[in-house]
Backbone as CSV, one residue per row, in Angstrom:
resi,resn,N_x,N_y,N_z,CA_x,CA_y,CA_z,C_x,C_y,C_z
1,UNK,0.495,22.966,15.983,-0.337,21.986,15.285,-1.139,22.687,14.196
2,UNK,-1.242,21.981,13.097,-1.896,22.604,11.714,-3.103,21.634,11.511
3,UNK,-4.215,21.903,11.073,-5.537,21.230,10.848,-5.771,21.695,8.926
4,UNK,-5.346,20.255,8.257,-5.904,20.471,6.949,-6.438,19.284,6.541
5,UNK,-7.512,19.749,5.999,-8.242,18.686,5.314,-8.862,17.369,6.491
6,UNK,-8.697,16.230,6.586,-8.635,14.784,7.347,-7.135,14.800,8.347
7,UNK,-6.570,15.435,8.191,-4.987,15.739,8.892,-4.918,16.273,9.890
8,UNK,-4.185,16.200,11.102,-3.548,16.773,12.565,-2.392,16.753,11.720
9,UNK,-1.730,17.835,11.525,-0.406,17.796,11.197,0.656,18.268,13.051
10,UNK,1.304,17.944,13.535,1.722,18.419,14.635,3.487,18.229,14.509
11,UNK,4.296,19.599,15.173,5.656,20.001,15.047,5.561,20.357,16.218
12,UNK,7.320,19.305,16.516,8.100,19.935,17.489,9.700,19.841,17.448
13,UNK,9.670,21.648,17.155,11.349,21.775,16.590,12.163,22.117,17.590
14,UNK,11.883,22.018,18.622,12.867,22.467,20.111,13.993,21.277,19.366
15,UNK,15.195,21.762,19.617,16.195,20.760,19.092,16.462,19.457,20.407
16,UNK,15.955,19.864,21.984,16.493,19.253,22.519,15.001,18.606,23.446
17,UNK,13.910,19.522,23.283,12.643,18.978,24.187,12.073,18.390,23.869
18,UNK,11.870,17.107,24.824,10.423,16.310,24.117,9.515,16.690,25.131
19,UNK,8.287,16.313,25.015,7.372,16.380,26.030,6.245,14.997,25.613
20,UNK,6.326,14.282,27.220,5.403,13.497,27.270,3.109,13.668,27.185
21,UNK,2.873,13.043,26.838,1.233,13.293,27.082,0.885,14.800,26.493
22,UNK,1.615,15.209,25.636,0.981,16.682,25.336,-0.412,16.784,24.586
23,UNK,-0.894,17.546,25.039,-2.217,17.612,25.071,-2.661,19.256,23.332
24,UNK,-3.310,18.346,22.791,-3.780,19.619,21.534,-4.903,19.600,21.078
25,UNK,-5.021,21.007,20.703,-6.701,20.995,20.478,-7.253,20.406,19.090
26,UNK,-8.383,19.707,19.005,-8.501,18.619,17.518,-10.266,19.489,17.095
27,UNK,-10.387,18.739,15.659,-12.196,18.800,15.798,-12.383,17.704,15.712
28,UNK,-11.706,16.694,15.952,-12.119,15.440,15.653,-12.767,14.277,16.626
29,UNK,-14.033,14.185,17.134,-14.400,13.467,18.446,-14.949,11.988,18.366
30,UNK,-13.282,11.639,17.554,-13.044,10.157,17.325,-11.685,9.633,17.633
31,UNK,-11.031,8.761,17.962,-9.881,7.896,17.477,-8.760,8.592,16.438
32,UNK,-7.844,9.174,16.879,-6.595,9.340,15.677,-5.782,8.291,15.763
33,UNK,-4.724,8.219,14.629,-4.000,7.431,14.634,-2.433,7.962,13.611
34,UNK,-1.882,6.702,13.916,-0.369,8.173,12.993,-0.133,7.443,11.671
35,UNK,-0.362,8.252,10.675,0.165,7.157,9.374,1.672,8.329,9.047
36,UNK,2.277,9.232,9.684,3.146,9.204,9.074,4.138,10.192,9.965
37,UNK,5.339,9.878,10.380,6.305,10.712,11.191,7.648,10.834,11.087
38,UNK,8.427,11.835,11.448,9.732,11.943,10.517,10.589,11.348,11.296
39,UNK,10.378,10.659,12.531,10.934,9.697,13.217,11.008,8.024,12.794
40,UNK,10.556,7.786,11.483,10.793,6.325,11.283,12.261,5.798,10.428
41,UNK,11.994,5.233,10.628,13.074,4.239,10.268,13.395,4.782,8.988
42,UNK,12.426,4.609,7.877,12.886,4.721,6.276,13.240,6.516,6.320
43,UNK,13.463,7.384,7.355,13.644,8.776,7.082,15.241,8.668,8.054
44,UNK,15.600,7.801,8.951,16.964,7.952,9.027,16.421,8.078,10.365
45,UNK,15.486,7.974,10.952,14.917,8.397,12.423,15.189,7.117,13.580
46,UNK,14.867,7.383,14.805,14.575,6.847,15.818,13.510,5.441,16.445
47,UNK,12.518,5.664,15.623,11.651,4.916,15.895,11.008,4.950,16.792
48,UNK,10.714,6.125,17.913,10.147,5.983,18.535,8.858,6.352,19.212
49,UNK,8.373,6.503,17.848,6.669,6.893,17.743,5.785,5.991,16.953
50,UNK,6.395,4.881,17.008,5.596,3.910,16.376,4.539,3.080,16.419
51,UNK,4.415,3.465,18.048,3.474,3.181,18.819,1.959,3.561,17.923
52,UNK,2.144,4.914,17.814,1.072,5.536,17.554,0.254,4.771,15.782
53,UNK,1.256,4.344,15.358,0.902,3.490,13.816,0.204,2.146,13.928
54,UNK,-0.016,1.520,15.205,-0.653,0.859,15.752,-1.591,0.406,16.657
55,UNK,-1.801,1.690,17.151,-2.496,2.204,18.448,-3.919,3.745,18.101
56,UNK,-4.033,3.719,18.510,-5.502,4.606,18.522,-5.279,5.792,19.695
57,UNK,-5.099,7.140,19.727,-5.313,7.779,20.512,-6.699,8.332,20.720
58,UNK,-7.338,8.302,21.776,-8.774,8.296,22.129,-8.890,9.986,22.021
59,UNK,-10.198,10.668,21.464,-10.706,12.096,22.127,-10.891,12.212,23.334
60,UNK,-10.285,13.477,23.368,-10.303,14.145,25.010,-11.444,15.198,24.863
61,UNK,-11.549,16.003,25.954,-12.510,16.994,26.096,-11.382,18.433,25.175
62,UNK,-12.312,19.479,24.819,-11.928,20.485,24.477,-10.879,21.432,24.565
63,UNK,-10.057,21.495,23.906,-8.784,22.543,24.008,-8.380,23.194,23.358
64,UNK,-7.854,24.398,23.694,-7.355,25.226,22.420,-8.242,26.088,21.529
65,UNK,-8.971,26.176,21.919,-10.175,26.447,21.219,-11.355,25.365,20.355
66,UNK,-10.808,24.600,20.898,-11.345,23.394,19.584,-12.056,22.296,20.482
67,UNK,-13.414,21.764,19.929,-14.456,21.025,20.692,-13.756,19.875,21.266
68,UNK,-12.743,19.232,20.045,-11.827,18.169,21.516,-10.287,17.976,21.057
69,UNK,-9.676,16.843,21.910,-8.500,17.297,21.984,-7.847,15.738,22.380
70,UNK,-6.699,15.765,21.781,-5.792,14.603,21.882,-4.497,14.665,22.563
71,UNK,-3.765,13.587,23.035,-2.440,13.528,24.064,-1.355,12.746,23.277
72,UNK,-0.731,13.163,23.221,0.513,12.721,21.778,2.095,12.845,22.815
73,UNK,2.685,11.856,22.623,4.083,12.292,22.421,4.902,12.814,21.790
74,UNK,5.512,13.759,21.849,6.071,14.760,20.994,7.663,15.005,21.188
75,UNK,8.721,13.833,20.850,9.778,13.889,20.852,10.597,15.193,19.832
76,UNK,11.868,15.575,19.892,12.454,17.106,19.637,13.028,16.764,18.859
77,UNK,12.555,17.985,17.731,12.870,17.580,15.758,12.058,16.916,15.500
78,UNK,10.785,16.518,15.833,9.815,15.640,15.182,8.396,16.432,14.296
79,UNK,8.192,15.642,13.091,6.882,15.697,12.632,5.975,14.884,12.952
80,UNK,5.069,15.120,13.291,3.588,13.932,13.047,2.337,14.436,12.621
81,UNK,1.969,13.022,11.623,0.516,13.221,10.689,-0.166,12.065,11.510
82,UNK,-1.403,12.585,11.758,-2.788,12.281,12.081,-4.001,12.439,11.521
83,UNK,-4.404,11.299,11.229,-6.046,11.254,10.951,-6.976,10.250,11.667
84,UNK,-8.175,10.459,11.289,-9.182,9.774,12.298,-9.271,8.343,11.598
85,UNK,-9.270,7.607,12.654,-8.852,6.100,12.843,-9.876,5.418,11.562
86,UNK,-10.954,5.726,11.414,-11.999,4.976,10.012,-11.617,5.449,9.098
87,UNK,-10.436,6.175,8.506,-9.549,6.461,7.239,-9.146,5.288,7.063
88,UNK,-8.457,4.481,7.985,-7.571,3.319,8.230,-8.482,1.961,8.056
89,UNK,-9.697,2.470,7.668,-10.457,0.608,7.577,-10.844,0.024,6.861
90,UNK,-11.163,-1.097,6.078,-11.750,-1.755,4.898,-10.286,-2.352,4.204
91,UNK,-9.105,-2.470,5.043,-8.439,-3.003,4.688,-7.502,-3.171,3.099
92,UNK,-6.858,-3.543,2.617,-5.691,-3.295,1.334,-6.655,-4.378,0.565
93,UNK,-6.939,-4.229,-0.983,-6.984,-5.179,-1.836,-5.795,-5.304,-3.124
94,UNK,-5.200,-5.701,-3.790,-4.221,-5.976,-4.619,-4.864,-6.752,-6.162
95,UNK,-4.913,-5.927,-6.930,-5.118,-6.981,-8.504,-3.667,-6.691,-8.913
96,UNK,-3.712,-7.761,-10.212,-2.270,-7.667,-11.520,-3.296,-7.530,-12.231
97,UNK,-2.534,-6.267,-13.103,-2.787,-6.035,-14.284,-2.260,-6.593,-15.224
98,UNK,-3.127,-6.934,-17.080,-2.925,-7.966,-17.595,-1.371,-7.186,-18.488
99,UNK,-0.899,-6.314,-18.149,-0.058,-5.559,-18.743,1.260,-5.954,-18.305
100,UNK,1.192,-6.497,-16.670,2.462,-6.951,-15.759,2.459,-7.932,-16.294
101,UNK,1.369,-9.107,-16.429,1.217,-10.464,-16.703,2.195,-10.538,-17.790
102,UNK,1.714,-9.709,-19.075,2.650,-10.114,-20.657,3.439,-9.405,-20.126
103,UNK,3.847,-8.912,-19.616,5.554,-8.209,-19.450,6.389,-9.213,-18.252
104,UNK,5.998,-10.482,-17.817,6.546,-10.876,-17.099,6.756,-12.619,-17.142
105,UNK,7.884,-12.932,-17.559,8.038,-14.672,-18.018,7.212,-14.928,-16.993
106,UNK,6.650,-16.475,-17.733,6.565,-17.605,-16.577,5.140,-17.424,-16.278
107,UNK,4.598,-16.444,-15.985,2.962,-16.183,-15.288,1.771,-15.999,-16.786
108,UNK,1.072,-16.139,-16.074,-0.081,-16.007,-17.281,-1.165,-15.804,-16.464
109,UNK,-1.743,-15.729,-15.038,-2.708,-15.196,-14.098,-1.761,-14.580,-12.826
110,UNK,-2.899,-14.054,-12.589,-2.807,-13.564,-11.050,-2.033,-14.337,-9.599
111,UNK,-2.742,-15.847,-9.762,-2.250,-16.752,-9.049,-1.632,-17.506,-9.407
112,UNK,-0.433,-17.149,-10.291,0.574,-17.776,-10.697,1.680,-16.603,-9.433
113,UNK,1.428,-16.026,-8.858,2.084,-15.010,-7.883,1.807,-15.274,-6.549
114,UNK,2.989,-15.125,-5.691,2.210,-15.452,-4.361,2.564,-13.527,-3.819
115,UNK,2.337,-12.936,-2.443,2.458,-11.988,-2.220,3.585,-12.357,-0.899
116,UNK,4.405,-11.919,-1.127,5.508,-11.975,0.082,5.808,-11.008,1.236
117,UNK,5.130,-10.390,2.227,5.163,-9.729,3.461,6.100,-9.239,3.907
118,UNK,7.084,-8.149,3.792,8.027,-8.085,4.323,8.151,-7.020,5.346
119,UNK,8.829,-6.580,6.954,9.156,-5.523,7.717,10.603,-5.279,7.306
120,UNK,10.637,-3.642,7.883,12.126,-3.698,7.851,12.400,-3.891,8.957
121,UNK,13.832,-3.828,8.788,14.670,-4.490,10.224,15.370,-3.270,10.674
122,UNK,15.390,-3.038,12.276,15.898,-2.094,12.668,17.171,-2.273,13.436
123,UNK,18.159,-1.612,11.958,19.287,-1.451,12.224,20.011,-0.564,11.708
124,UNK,21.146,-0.243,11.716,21.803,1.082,10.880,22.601,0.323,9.751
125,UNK,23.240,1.645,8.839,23.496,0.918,7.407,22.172,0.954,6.407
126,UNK,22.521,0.023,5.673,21.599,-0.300,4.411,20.089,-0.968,4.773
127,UNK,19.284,-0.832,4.131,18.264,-1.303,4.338,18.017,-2.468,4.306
128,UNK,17.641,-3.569,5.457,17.688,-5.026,5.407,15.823,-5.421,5.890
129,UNK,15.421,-6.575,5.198,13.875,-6.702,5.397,13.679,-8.686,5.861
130,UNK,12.902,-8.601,6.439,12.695,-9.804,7.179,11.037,-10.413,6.472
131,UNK,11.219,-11.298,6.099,9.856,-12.472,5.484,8.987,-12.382,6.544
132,UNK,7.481,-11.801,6.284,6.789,-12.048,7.629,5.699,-12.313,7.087
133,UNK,5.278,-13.063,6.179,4.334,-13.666,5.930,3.815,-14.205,4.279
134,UNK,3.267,-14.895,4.258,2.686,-15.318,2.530,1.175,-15.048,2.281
135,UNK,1.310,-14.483,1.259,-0.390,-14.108,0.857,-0.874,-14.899,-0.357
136,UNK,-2.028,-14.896,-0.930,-2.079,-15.708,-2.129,-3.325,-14.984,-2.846
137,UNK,-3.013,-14.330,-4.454,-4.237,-14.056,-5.363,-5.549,-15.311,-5.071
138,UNK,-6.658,-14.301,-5.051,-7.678,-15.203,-5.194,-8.177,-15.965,-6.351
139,UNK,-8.363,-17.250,-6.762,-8.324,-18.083,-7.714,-9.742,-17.566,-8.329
140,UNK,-10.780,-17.397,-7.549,-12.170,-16.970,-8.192,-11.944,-15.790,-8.738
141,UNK,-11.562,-14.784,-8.572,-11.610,-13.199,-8.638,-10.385,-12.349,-9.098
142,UNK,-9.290,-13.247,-8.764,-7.712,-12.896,-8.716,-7.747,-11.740,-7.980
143,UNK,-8.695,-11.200,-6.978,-8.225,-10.387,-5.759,-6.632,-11.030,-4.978
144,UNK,-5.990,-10.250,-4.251,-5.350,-10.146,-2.647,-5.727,-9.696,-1.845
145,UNK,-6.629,-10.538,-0.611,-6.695,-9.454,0.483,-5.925,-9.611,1.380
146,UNK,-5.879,-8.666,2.174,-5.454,-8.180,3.306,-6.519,-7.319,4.019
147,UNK,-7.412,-7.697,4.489,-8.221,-7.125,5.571,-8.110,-6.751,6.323
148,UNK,-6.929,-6.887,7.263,-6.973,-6.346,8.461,-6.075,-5.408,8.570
149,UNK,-4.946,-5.516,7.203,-3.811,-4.070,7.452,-4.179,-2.886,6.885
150,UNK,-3.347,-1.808,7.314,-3.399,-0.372,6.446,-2.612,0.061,5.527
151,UNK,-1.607,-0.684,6.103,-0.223,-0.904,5.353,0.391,-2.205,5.205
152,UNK,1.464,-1.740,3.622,1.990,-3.188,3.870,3.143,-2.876,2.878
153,UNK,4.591,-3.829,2.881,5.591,-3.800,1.811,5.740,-5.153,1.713
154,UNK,6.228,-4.752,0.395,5.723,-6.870,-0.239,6.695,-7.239,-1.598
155,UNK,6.979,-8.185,-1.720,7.478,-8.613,-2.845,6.761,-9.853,-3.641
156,UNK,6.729,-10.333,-5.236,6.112,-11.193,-5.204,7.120,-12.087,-5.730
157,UNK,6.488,-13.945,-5.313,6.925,-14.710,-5.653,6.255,-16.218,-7.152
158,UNK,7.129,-15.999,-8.064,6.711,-16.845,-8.732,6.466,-18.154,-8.219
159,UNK,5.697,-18.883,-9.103,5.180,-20.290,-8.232,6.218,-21.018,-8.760
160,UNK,7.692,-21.010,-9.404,8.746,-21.600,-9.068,9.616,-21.249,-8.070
161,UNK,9.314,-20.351,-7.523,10.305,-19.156,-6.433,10.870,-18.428,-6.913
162,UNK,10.886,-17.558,-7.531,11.582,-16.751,-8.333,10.821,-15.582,-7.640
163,UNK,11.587,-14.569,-7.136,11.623,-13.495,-6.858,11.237,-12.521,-7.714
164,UNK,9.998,-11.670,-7.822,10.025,-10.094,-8.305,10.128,-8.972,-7.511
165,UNK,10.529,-8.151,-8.259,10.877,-6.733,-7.246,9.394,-5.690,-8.438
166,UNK,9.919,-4.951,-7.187,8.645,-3.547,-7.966,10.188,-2.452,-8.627
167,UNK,9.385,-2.193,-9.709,10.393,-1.537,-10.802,10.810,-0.317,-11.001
168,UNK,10.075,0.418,-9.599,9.933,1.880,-9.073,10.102,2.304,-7.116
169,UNK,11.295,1.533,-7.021,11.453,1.267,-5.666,12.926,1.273,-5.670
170,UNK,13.958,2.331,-5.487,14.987,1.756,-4.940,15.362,0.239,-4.365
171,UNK,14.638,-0.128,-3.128,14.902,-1.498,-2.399,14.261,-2.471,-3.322
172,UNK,13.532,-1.990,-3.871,12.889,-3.525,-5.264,11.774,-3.833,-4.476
173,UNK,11.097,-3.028,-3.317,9.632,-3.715,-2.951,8.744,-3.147,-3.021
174,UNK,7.566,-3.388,-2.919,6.489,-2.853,-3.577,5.916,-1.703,-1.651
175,UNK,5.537,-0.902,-1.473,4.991,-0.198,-0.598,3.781,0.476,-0.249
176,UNK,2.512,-0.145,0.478,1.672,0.438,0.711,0.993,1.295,1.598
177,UNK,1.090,2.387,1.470,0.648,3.335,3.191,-0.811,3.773,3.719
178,UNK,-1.504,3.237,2.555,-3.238,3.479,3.218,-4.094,2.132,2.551
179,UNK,-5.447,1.936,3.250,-6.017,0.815,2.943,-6.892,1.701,1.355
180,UNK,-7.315,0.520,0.623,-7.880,1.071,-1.010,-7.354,-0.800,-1.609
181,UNK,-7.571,-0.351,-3.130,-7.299,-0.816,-3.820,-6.238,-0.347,-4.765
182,UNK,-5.549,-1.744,-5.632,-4.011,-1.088,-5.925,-3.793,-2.092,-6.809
183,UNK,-2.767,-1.879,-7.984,-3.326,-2.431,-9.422,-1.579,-2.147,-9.706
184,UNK,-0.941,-3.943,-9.618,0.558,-3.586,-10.105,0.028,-3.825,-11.306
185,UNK,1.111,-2.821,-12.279,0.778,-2.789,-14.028,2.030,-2.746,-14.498
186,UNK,2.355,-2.825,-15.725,3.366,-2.025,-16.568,4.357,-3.041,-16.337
187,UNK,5.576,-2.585,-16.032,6.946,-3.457,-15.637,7.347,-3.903,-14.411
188,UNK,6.426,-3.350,-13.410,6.135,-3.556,-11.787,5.674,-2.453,-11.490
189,UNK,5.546,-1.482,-11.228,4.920,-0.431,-11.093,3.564,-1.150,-9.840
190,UNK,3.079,0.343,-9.054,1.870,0.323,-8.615,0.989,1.881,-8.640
191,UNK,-0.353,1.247,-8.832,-0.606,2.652,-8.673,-2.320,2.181,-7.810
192,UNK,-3.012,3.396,-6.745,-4.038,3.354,-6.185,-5.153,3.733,-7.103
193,UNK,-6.641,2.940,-6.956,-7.299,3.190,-7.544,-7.912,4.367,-6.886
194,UNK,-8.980,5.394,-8.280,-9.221,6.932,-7.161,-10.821,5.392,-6.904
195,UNK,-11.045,6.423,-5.844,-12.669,6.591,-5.258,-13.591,5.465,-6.401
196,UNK,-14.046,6.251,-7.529,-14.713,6.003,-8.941,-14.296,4.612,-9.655
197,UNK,-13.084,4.653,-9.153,-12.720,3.087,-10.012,-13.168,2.253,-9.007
198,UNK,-12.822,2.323,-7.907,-12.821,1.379,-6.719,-14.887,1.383,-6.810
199,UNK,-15.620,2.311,-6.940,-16.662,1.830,-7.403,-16.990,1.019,-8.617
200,UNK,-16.456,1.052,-9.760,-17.006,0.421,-11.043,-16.539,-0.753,-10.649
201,UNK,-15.101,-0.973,-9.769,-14.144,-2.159,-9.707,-15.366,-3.179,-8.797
202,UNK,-15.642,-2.840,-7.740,-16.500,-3.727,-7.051,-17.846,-3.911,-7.081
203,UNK,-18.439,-3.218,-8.597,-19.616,-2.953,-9.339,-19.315,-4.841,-10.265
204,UNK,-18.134,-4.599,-11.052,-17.789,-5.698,-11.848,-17.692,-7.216,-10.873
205,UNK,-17.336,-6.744,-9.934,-16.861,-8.094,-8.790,-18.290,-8.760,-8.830
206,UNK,-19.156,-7.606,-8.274,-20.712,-8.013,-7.790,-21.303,-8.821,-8.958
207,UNK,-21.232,-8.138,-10.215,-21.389,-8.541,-11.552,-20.985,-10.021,-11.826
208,UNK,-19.828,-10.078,-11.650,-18.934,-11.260,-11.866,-19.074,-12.684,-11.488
209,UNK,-20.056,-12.370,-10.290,-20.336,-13.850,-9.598,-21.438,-13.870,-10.157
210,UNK,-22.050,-13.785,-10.272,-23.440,-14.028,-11.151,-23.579,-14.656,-12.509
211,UNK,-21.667,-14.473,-12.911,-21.828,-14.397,-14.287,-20.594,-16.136,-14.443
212,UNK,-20.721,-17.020,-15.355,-19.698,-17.966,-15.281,-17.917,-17.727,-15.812
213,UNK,-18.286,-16.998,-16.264,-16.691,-16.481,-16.227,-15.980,-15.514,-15.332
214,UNK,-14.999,-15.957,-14.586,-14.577,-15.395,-13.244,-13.662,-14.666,-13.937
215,UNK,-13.438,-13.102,-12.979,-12.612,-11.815,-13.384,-11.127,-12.507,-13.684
216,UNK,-10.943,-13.447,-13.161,-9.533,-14.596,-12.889,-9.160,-14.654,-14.372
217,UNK,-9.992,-15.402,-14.896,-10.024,-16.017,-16.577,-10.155,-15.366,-17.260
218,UNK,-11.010,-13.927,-17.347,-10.985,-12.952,-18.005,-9.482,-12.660,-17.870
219,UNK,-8.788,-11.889,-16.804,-7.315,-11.793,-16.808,-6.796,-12.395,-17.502
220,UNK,-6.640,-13.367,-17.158,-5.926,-14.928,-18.141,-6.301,-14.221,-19.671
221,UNK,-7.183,-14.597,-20.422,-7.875,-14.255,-21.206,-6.656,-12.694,-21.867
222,UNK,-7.055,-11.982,-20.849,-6.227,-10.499,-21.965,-4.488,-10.687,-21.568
223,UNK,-4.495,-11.459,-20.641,-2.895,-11.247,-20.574,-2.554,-12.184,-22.050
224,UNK,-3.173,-13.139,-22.124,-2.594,-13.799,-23.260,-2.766,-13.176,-24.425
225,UNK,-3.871,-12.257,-24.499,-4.251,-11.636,-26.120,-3.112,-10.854,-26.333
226,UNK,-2.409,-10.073,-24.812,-1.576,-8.564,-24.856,-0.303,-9.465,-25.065
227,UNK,-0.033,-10.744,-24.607,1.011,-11.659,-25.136,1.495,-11.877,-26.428
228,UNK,0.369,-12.338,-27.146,0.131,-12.485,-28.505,0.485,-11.296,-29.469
229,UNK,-0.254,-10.435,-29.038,0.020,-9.094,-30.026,1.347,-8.608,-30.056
230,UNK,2.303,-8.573,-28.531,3.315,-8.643,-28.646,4.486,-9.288,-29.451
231,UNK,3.822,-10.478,-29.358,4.750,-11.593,-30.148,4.672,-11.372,-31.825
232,UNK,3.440,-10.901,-31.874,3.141,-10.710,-33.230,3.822,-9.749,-33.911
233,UNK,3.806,-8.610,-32.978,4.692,-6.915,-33.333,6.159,-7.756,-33.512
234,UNK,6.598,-8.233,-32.270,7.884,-8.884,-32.702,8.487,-9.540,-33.686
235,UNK,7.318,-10.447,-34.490,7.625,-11.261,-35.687,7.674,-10.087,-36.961
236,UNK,6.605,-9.064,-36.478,6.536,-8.229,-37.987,7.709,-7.509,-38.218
237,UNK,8.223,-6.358,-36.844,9.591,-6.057,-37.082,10.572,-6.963,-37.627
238,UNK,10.871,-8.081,-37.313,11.730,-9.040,-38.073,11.909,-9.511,-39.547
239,UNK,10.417,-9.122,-39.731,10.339,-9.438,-41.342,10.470,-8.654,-41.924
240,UNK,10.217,-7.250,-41.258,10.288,-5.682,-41.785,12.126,-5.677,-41.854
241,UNK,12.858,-6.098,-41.464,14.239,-6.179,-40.958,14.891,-6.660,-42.539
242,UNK,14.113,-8.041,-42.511,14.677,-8.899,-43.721,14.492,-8.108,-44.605
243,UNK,13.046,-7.800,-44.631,13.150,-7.411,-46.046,14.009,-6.419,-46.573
């Protein structure tokens, strides 16, 4: 077991041993939990530590040298990442950026998108994903929440049904592995906000209600300007063409 940073990193390369309840020494005298193991599904694995991506392993008393200590299953050829369980809280938020908006027919806000939930399905072969739920941009704010997950993979749906994929995904879906905030932009793309934004970001929110124009309409507002200018570049090349 390796200790870096917020991380339990823990290896077990016996090709053929697992061992149940193994016990290792932590500094951590809280709740771990697993956000990441080379036993899942999307690595060609087993699945059978998945438990731990949903579950909380409690602190034990001291081991190893170390003030406390955790009990893990440790199946043979496996990696596992651990961190302490309040990494995992405050839940996923989701904006569109007004950059996706003009790069994408049909929409002109946030909640012109619904958020589509998807698991994968465990089977062999190609990657197949199952609908497990509908989310919806917030009309005041054009937030998405998701409060209660850490993770999530998603696709969105136009409010005619029309399917988008994320534009940096093999499978075409969008993938989230820690709770924050997260800003699709560009052509689908996603990217996490650091620390600093996620302050100014919910600096503006606080701001925002106070104020009569909702972050929503502002969106609206630049997706159409970044629309416009587009259209405009488009007309000038054309005339630049003729002439």
């Amino acid at each position: 077991a390796v200790e870096r940073g917020e991380c339990l990193i823990v290896f077990n390369f016996h090709p053929t041993n697992s061992y149940s309840d193994y016990r290792i020494g932590s500094k951590w005298n809280e709740p771990l939990r697993t956000v990441l193991d080379s036993d899942e599904g999307r690595f060609g694995g087993f699945r059978r530590l998945e438990w731990g991506h949903g579950n909380s392993f409690p602190p034990g008393d001291g081991w190893m040298e170390r003030n406390h200590s955790v009990q893990v299953y440790m199946p043979a050829r496996t990696v596992q990442v651990f961190v302490p369980e309040r990494h995992l809280s405050g839940g996923i938020r989701i904006i569109v950026d007004p950059s996706y908006i003009a790069n994408t027919p049909s929409i002109t806000c946030a909640t012109d998108l619904n958020l589509v939930r998807v698991e994968e399905k465990a089977l062999d072969g190609p990657k197949a994903y199952d609908e497990v739920g509908e989310h919806f941009f917030s009309a005041a704010d054009g937030v998405l929440r998701l409060p209660q997950l850490s993770e999530v993979s998603f696709a969105l749906k136009r409010n005619d049904g029309i399917t988008l994929k994320c534009a940096s995904e093999f499978d075409g879906y969008w993938h989230i592995y820690f709770p924050g905030v997260y800003v699709i932009t560009g052509i689908g793309c996603i990217r996490a906000m650091a620390p600093w934004e996620i302050e100014k970001f919910d600096k503006e929110l606080s701001e925002a209600k106070k104020s009569p124009r909702s972050p929503a309409n502002v969106a609206k507002e630049e997706a159409a300007a970044a629309m416009k200018a587009a259209a405009d570049k488009e007309a000038k090349e054309k005339e630049e063409k003729a002439a």
